[in-house]
Steps between C-alpha positions, in 0.01 A plus 500: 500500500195473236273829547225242373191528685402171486848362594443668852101386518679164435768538758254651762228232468762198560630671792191604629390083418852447714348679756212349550584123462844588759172654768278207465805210517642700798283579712216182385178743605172289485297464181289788523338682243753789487780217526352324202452838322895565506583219372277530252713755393812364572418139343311667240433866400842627509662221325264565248593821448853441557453281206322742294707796558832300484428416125425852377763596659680219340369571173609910507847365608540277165374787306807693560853552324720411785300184524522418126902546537584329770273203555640311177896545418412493155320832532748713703602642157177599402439668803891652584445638103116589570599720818812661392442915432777483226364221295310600145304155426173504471427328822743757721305761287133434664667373800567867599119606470438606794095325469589116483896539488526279855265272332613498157620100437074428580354833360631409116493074576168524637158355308282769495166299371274500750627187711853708455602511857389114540682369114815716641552321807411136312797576258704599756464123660659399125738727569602328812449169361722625191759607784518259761532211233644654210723805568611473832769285433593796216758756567387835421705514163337205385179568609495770328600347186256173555163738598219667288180658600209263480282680184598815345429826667146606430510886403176539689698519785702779394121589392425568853739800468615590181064536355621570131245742549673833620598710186887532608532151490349492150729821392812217492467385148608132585216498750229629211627268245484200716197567696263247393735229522619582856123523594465124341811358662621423236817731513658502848581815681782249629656447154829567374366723249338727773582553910652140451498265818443646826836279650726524166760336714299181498508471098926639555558186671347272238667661236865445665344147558481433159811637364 
């Protein structure tokens, strides 16, 4: 079970609301002002909440790996690949940090303008859009063949990280030679000619398409 505190606020408001409604249709106690006061709360205040607290916890839920992997077929490779200790891509590779591994599918997908958390979610309705209509049909071979990401990967997110500021990272000659570019996005950290894709798999599966 979730350790998510809003999950149990969630839970606990609808069965307290439970409660409350079962009381009054049971035992039918006149309209008094304490009456009307709990179901005020059982009509109103703790739906409310249930409501609130149901879609945070709703939200954290979608933000994590083992969400990304197994609601959509199509991503179970992504994720088995992302969570597996021996893998060497460059999604297993962040995957295992031990600050946003659980969460790493959202933490290097996410917008993070200042809307981020609100554009994320918005493109994630595509993505079910993209799935339900498009994809779902797929099997995971050809799905994997027939998708691409949306726009290329913005190196400000590996920004967020990876400064280009700290001197080590500026010691690797590549990185010093290219540094202006990778700070205009105009070369991709995600290129062939540097860390290459995050899911390299993806672009195998094209290329035995093709042949």
């Amino acid at each position: 079970m979730s350790s998510d505190p809003f999950l149990w606020l969630a839970l606990g408001s609808t069965a307290i609301s439970v409660l409350l409604l079962g009381w009054y249709l049971v035992r039918r106690p006149p309209l008094t002002r304490a009456t009307k006061l709990v179901l005020l709360l059982g009509i109103g205040v703790l739906p409310l909440m249930t409501a609130g607290t149901g879609n945070v916890a709703g939200y954290h839920a979608t933000k994590t790996t083992t969400f990304c992997s197994s609601s959509c077929h199509v991503m179970t490779p992504y994720g088995n690949d992302s969570l597996d200790p021996a893998s060497t891509t460059l999604a297993a590779r962040h995957a295992r940090n031990a600050e946003f591994g659980h969460e790493n599918c959202y933490a290097c997908h996410a917008d993070y303008e200042m809307f981020g958390t609100i554009t994320t979610k918005i493109g994630g309705l595509r993505h079910v859009y993209e799935y339900t209509f498009n994809y779902h049909q797929l099997s995971t071979e050809a799905a994997l063949v027939k998708m691409e990401i949306r726009r290329p990967f913005a190196n400000a997110t590996c920004m967020r990280c990876h400064s280009t500021q700290n001197p080590t990272w500026n010691a690797v000659g590549d990185h010093a030679s290219t540094l202006d570019r990778v700070r205009a996005g105009t070369l991709s950290c995600a290129s062939e000619g540097c860390h290459g894709p995050a899911h390299p798999f993806s672009k195998a599966a094209k290329r035995r398409a093709s042949l």
